[in-house]
C-alpha positions in Angstrom: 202.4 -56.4 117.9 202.4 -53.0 119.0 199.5 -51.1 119.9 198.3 -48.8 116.8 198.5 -52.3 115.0 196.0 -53.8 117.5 194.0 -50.8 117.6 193.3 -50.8 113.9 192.6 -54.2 113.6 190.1 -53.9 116.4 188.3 -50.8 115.0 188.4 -52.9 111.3 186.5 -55.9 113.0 183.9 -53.6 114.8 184.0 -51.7 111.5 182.9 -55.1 109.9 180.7 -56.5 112.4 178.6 -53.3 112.3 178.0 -53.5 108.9 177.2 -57.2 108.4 174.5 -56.7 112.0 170.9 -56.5 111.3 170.7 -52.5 112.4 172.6 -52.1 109.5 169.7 -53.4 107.5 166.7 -51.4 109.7 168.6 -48.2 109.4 168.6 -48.6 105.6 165.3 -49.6 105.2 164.3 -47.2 107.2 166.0 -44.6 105.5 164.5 -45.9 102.4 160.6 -45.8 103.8 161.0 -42.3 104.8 162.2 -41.2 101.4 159.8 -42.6 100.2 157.4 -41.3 102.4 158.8 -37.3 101.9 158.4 -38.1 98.4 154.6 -38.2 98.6 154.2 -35.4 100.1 154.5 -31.8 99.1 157.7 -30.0 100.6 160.1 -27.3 100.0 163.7 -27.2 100.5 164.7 -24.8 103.2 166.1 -23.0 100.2 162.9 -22.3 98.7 161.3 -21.7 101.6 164.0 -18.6 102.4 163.6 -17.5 99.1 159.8 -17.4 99.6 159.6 -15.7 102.9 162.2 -13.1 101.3 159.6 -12.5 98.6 156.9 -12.4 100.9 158.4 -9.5 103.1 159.2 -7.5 100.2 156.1 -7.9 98.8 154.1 -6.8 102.4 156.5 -3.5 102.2 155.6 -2.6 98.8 151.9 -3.1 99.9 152.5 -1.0 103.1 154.1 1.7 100.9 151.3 1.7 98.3 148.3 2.0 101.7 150.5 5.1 102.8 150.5 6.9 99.3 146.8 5.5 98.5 146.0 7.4 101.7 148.1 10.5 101.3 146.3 10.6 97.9 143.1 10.4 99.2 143.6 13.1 101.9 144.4 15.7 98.8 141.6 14.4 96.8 138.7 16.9 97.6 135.7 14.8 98.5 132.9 14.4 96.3 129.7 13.5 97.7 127.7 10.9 96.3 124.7 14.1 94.9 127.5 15.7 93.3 127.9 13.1 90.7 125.1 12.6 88.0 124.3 9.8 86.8 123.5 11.0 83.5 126.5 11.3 83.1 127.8 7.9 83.5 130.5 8.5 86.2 129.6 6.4 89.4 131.7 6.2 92.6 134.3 3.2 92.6 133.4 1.3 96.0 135.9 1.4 98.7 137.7 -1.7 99.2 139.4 -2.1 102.5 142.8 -4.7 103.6 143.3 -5.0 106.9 146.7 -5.2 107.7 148.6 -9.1 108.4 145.5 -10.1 105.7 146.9 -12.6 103.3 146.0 -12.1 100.0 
């Protein structure tokens, strides 16, 4: 018998032993509680979690671009005091609404 022969053979009977032993059996129940388990709960794949946080940041740059031209807007609007606007006729001052930066909306 040479020795790839016996080598075989011996990794074949390990091969065999392994997979008829009782750990055989924990690790696939165990497998088969956490699916189980992560099927219960609500996750994302990584996938849709990149995708998110993509969407995320794009979003928080359009927002940071829309505060710099809202405020470049309001610098070249002349400012109208609150006595300069009649109420008779209807026109009231919007109210100023603020969002602090990192603020999730």
């Amino acid at each position: 018998m040479d020795m790839n022969t016996f080598f075989n053979d011996l990794q074949n009977k390990i091969s065999k032993a392994v997979e008829n032993s009782p750990a055989k059996d924990i690790e696939k129940n165990v497998k088969s509680m956490m699916t189980q388990g992560f099927s219960k709960l609500d996750l994302v794949t990584r996938e849709e979690f990149d995708i998110q946080t993509q969407v995320l940041a794009k979003t928080r740059a359009k927002l940071e671009a829309l505060e710099t031209r809202l405020a470049a807007l309001e610098a070249k609007a002349a400012p109208v005091s609150p006595a300069a606007v009649s109420p008779a006729a209807g026109v009231q001052a919007e109210p100023k609404v603020e969002i602090a930066k990192g603020e999730v909306l």
